[in-house]
N, C-alpha and C positions, 0 to 999 in steps of 0.2 A: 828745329823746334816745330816748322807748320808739320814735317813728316810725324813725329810724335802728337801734335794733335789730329792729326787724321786715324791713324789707327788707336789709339782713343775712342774715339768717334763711330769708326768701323766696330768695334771691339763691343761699344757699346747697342751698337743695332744690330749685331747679330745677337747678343742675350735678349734683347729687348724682341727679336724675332725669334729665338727659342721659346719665348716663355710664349709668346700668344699662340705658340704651335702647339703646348704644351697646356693650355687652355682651354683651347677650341680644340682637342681632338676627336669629338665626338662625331662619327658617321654622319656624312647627310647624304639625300638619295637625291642626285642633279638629274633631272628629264630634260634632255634638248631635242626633243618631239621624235629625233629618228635613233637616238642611243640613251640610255641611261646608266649612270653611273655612282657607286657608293661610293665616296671619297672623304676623307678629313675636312673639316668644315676651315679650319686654316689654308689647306690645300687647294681647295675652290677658292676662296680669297684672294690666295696668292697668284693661282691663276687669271683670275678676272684682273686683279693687277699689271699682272703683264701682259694680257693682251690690250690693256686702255692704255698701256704705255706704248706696244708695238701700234696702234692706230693710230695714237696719237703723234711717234715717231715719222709714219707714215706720209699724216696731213702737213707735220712739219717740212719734211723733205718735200714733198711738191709745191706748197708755198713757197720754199727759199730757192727751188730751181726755176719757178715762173718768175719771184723777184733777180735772178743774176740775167735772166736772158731780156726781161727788161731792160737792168742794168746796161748788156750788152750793145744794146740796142740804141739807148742815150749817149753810152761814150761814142757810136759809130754816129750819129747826129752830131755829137758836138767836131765832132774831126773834119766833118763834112762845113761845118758853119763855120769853121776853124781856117780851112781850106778858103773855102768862098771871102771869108773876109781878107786872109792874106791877099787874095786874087784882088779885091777893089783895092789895097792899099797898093799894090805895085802899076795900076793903069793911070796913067799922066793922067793930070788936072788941064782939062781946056778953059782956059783965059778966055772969055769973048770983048 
């Protein structure tokens, strides 16, 4: 059943992406100061799409590898304090 509503789903964003290709096809003239280019005005779209999602992909992979080496860094604290506490629980109690 979820397989049958995903492509559904799929089925329906790509007609939903044929049509606005099929909308916006009209020429636009992109200047990025050292190339210019005439392309489909959906075509630019789609490409600024996926580059805010490769950047965005980007900022997320360097945040989630600064958060695991954190991470890494807290379980090797706790092992350590872990350590150390086993250590006072095994040293005899002096009675005075």
């Amino acid at each position: 059943m979820r397989s049958l509503i995903k492509l559904i789903v799929a089925v329906l964003l790509m007609v939903l992406g044929a049509a606005f290709a099929i909308v916006n096809e009209q020429p636009v003239e992109l200047d990025l100061y050292f190339v210019a280019v005439s392309m489909p005005l959906s075509m630019i779209l789609l490409l600024a799409l996926g580059v805010g999602i490769l950047l965005g992909l980007l900022a997320s992979f360097l945040y989630f590898v600064k958060i695991r080496k954190e991470n890494a860094d807290l379980r090797r604290h706790v092992r350590l304090v872990e350590q150390e506490v086993k250590n006072l629980r095994s040293l005899p109690i002096n009675d005075r």
